[in-house]
N, C-alpha and C positions, 0 to 999 in steps of 0.2 A: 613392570611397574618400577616406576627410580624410586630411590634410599628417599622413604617418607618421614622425616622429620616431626616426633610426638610426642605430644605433654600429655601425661598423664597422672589426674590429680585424684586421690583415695586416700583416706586415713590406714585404710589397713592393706596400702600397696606392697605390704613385706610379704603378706598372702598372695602376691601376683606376679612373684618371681617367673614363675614357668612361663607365663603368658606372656612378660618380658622378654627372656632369652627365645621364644619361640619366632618375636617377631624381633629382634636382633638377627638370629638364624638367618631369618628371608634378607637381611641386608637394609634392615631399619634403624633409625634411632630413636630411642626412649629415653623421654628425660621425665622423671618423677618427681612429683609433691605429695606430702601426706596433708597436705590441709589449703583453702581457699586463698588464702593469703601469699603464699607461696607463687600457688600457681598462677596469681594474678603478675607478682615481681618477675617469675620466669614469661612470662607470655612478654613482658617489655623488653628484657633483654635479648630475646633469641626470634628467628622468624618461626612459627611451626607453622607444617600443611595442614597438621589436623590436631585438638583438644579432648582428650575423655574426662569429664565431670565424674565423681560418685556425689551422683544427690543426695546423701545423708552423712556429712561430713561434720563433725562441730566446732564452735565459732562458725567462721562466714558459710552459709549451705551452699550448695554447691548451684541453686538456682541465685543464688546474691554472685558467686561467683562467677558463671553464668553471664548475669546482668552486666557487671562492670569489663568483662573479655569483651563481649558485644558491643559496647558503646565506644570500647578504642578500636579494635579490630572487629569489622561487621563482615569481612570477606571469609573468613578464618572459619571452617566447618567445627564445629561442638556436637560433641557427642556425649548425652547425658545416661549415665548407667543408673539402674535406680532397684531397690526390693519391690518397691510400690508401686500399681497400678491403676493408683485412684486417680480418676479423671480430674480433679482441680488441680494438680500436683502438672501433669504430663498437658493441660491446655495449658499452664501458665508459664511450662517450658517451652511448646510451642509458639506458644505466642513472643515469645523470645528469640526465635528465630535461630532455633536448635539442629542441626542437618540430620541427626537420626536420635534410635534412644533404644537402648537394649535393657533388658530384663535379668538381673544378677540371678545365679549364679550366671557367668556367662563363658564361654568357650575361644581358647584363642582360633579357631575357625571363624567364630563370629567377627572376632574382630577385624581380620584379617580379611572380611569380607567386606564391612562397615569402610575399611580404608578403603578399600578397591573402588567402590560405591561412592563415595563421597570426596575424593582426592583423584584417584584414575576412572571417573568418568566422563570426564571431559575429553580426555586422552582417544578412551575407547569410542567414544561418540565422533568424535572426528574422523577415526580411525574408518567407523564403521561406514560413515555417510559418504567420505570419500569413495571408499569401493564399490561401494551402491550405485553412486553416477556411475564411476566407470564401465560398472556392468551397464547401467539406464543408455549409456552415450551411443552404442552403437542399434537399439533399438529404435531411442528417438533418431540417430540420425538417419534410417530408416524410413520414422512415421513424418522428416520432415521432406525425404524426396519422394514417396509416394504419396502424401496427401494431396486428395482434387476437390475437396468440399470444405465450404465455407466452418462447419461443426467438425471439422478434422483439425482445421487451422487452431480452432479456438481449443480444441486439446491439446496440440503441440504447447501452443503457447501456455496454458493452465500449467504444464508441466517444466515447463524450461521457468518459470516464476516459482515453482516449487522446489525445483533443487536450487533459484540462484537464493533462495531464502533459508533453504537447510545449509547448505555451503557456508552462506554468510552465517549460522548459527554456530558451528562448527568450528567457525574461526581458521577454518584450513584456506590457506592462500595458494596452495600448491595447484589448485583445481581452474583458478581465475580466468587465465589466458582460453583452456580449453572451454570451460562455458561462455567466456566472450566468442570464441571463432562458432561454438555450436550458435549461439543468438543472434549473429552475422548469418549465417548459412540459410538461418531458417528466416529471418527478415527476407534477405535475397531472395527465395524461394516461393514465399508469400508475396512479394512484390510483383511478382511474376504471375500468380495466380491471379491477384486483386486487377493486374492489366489487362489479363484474358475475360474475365467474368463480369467486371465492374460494371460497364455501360450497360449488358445483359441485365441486371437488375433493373436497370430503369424502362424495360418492358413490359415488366412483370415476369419475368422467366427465374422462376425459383429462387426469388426476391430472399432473400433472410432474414431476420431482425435488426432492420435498419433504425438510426436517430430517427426518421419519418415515421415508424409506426409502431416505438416502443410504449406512446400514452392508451395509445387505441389495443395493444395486445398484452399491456403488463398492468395500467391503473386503472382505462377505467373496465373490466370484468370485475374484480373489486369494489367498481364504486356500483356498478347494477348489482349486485349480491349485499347493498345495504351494508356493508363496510366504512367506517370513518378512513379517510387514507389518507400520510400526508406523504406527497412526494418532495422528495429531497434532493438536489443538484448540486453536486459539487464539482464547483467547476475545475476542469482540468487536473481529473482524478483516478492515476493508472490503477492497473486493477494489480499491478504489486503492491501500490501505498493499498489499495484495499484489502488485500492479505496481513498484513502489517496491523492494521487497527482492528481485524474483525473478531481477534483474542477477546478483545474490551470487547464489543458490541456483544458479544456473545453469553457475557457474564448475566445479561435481561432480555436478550432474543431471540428464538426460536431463527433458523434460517428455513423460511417455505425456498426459497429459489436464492443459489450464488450461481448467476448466470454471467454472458458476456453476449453483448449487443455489438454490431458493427456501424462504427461512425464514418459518417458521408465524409466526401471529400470537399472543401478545404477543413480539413479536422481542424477547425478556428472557430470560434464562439460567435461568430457574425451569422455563420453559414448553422455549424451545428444545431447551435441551443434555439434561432429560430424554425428552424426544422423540427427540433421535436415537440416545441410549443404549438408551431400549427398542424402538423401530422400532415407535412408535405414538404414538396422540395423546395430548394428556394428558388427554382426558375417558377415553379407553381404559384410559390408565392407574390412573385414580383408580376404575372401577368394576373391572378384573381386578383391579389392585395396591395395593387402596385403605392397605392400612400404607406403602406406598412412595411416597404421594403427599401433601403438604401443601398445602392452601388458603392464597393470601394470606392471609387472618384469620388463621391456623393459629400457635403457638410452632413455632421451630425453625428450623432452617437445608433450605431448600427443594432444593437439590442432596445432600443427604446421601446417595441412596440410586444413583445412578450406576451406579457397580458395578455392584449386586446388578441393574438394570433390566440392564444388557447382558448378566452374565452368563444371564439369562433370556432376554436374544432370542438370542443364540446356541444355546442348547437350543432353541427354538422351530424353530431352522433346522439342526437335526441336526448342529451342531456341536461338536463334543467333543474341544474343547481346554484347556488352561490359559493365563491369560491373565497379565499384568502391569498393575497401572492405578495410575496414579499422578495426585494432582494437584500444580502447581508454582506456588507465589504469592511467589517469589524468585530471585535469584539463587542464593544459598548453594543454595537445595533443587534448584536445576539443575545446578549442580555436583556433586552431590551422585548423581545420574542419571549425568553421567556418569563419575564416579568408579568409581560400582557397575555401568557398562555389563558388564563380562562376563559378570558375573551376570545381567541382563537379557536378554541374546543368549541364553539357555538357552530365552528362551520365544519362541514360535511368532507371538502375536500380543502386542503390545504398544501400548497406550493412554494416552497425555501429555495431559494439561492445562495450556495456560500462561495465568496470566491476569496479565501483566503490563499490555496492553493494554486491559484492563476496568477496574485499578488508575488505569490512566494518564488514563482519561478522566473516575474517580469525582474523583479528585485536584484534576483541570482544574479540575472545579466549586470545590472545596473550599478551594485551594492556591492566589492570586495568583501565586506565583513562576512556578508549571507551566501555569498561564491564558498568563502573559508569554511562556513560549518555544513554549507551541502554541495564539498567536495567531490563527490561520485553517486552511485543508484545510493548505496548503502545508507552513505550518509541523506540523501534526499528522501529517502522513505523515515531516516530516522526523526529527521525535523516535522516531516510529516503528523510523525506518531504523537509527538511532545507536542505539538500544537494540537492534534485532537485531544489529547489526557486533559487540556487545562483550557478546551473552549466551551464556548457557550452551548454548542453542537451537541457536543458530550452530556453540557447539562439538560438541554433541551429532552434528548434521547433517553436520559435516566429519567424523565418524569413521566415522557409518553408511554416507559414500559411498564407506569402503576394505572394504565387505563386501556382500552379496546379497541387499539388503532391498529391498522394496518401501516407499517412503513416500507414505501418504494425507492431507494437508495441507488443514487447513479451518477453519472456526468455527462460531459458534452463531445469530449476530448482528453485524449492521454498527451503526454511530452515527450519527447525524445533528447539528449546526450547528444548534440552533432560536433563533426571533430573532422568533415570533410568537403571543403571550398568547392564550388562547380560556379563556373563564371557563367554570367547572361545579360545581356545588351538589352537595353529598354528605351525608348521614351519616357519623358517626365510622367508621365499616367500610368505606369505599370503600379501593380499594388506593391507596400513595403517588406509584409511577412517575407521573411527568410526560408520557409518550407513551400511555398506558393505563392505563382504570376498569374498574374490576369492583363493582356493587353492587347494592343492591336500591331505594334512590331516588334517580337521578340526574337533574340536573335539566341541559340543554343545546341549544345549535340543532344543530337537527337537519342540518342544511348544512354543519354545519364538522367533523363526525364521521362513522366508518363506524359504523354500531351495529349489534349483534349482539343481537339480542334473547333466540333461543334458542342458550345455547351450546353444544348438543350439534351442531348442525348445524355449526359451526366448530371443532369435536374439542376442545373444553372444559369442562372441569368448572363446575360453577356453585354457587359458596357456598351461597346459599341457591334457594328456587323461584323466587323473583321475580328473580332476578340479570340483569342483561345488562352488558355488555362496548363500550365504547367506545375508539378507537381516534385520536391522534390523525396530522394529513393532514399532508405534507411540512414544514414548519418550524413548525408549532407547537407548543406544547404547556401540557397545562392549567394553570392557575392558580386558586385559590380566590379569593372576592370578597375574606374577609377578611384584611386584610392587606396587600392585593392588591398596592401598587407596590412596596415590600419585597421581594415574592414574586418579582414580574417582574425585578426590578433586580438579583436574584442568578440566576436562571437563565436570563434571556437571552444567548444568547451562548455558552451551552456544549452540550457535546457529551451527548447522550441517545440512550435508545430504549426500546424496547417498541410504536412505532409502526409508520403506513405511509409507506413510502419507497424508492427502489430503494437510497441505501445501507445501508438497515437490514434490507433480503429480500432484493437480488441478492446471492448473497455465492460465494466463490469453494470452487473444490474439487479439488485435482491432484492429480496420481498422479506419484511423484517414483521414478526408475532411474536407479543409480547411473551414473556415465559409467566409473568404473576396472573395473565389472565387468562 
């Protein structure tokens, strides 16, 4: 532990000599007040790591003392020593926002503990976590070249989201590079499986929990069990920013299920989120529902028909309810949800869209300023967080958890970080997403893409006869010759999809009970 830097304020600190020199001994400094005032003038002139209070000081107490440290320096750990252990005394030091509080007589062990705890733990916490992956790295890199199943995949991945978030908590940078290459390795490796097995799913051969049949296997068993449920879409919402907010959710919901679902390919809101509305693929769709489906060539707005797809899977599934569906590309219009909540609670099942998050990442591309504050994952999950604490989302969820609802919480599609150009030759009709093509002459290596030649076999509709479908592999994504470094020098570096990736398929899916009911 380095020379900790202390104030320590006591009327009768002439009785604390030993406790003084004990922690001088260790290679500390003590700088002493016998009264509030004091310690208030030394706290401006000097930086300290950590403050001890005697809460029975006279003149200013040591909780007024207290008060005024905290309102110039709120980083500054305080540690309040007190005779007393009446509860109005120690919640009103708590609520002060006190880092510990020891019980007089006290012993320099204690205190010398109280630093260690409240100054060198951050130290030790980094220390620790660090060694931990290190041990973790050679296990998971293990579970990431023997994994063969779909439920292995999504453990690797749960885990490599788990240290990049204790890492990131840690604050240690030393570890970065190596979790980067382990998240490469294991992309790679999963690219390769999702290539082996993909089209197999569209047989029914050990099908998993696809976008196609998360309404029929997550909401409605729920809604036959006479459950209120509302499901909840957020669109374009990795299941790290889900780790990231589910601190808050957690403070009013019970978790029945933090699962992770696998999203079809073009992990794109066209293809995905009408998929899980009608609880089929969208080659299915386009030959049962062909007015309900639009071709990228096609005019028009490709999610238009939502609705009308669910309320047809729910008839399919003998369901005979009325529904509520909204979608939300604002604040004000979340407001506005829950303004009219009472009216809402009338219906049985209810269905939110939020896409502020698919907003946020069109933006990134688009916007310098919002590039600058979600500069990498870290910061993208961070803006994430700040936009749930202070939306509508948040309010909506604190009120449903004062009543008997069931909430089913998910997405459509994850994003991905691309940072590497793979060139491909089209005609004017090829589609524009940067993670995936659709056309009738594409010209590409054949190594750096999945191709889907026929797209019926990957539950795809196909513009024309000739069409096939290309897909781009963990970080990259295509670029045209013409133009080309223009091209590259605006979209490198942001956030996309429609490709393959575990954060663009793993994607998350809970079942949220209120904790007050």
């Amino acid at each position: 532990m380095k020379n900790v830097k202390i104030l320590w304020a006591d009327d009768e600190i002439d009785h604390l000599k030993l406790h003084i020199l004990f922690l001088e001994g260790k290679g500390h400094i003590v700088t002493t007040a016998n009264n509030g005032d004091d310690a208030i003038e030394l706290a401006k002139k000097q930086n300290f790591d950590i403050i001890f209070l005697d809460e029975n000081m006279p003149g200013l107490s040591g909780l007024e003392t207290l008060s005024q440290i905290k309102s110039q320096y709120p980083s500054i750990p305080v540690v309040m020593i007190t005779k007393s252990e009446e509860e109005d005394i120690m919640d009103e030091a708590i609520g002060s926002k006190i880092a510990d509080y020891l019980i007089k007589p006290v012993n320099p062990k204690q205190i010398l503990l109280t630093i260690k705890k409240n100054v060198d733990t951050k130290r030790l916490i980094t220390q620790k976590t660090t060694l931990a992956y290190q041990t973790e790295f050679n296990k998971l890199g293990l579970m990431i070249n023997e994994t063969s199943t779909i439920e292995g995949w999504k453990q690797v991945y749960k885990k490599l989201v788990y240290w990049e978030l204790e890492l990131e908590r840690s604050n240690d940078k030393t570890m970065d590079e190596i979790l980067k290459y382990q998240k490469e390795e294991a992309n790679n490796s999963y690219i390769r499986f999702i290539k082996k097995n993909y089209l197999s799913w569209f047989n029914n051969h050990d099908t998993p929990l696809l976008s196609t049949n998360i309404i029929k296997e997550k909401v409605l068993p729920l809604l036959n069990e006479n459950n209120q449920v509302f499901f909840i879409v957020i669109d374009n919402f990795r299941y790290d920013q889900w780790k990231t907010v589910q601190p808050i959710i957690r403070e009013y919901y019970e978790l029945d299920e933090d699962n992770l679902y696998t999203g079809i390919l073009p992990t794109a809101t066209q293809f995905a989120r009408n998929a899980i509305f009608a609880g089929m693929t969208p080659y299915e769709i386009s030959i049962k529902y062909p007015e309900l489906w639009l071709n990228d060539d096609e005019e028009g707005a490709k999610n238009q028909y939502e609705e009308k797809l669910l309320e047809l899977q729910l008839a399919e599934n003998n369901i005979d309810t009325e529904f509520y569906f909204e979608k939300i590309f604002n604040n004000k219009n979340g407001k506005k949800i829950v303004e009219n909540l009472a009216n809402i609670l009338q219906y049985k099942f209810v269905v939110l869209v939020y896409n502020f998050i698919d907003m946020l990442s069109h933006s990134r591309t688009e916007m310098e300023m919002i590039k600058e504050l979600s500069k990498d994952e870290s910061a993208y999950r961070s803006l994430t967080q700040t936009w749930f604490e202070h939306s509508a989302l948040l309010d909506l969820m604190k009120k449903l958890s004062e009543k008997k609802v069931k909430i089913v919480l998910t997405t459509d599609h994850g994003t991905i970080r691309v940072d590497n150009p793979i060139k491909v030759l089209g005609d004017k009709s090829i589609t524009k997403n940067l993670r995936y093509k659709q056309g009738k002459r594409l010209n590409y290596k054949q190594k750096q893409v999945f191709e889907v030649t026929n797209p019926k076999l990957a539950g795809l509709p196909a513009s024309h006869l000739s069409s096939r479908y290309i897909f781009a592999q963990n970080k990259d994504f295509f670029a045209y010759p013409n133009n080309y470094n223009y091209y590259v020098k605006y979209y490198k570096d942001t956030f996309q999809h429609g490709g393959m990736s575990l954060e663009e398929m793993l994607l998350p899916i809970i079942t949220l009970s209120s904790k007050s009911t």
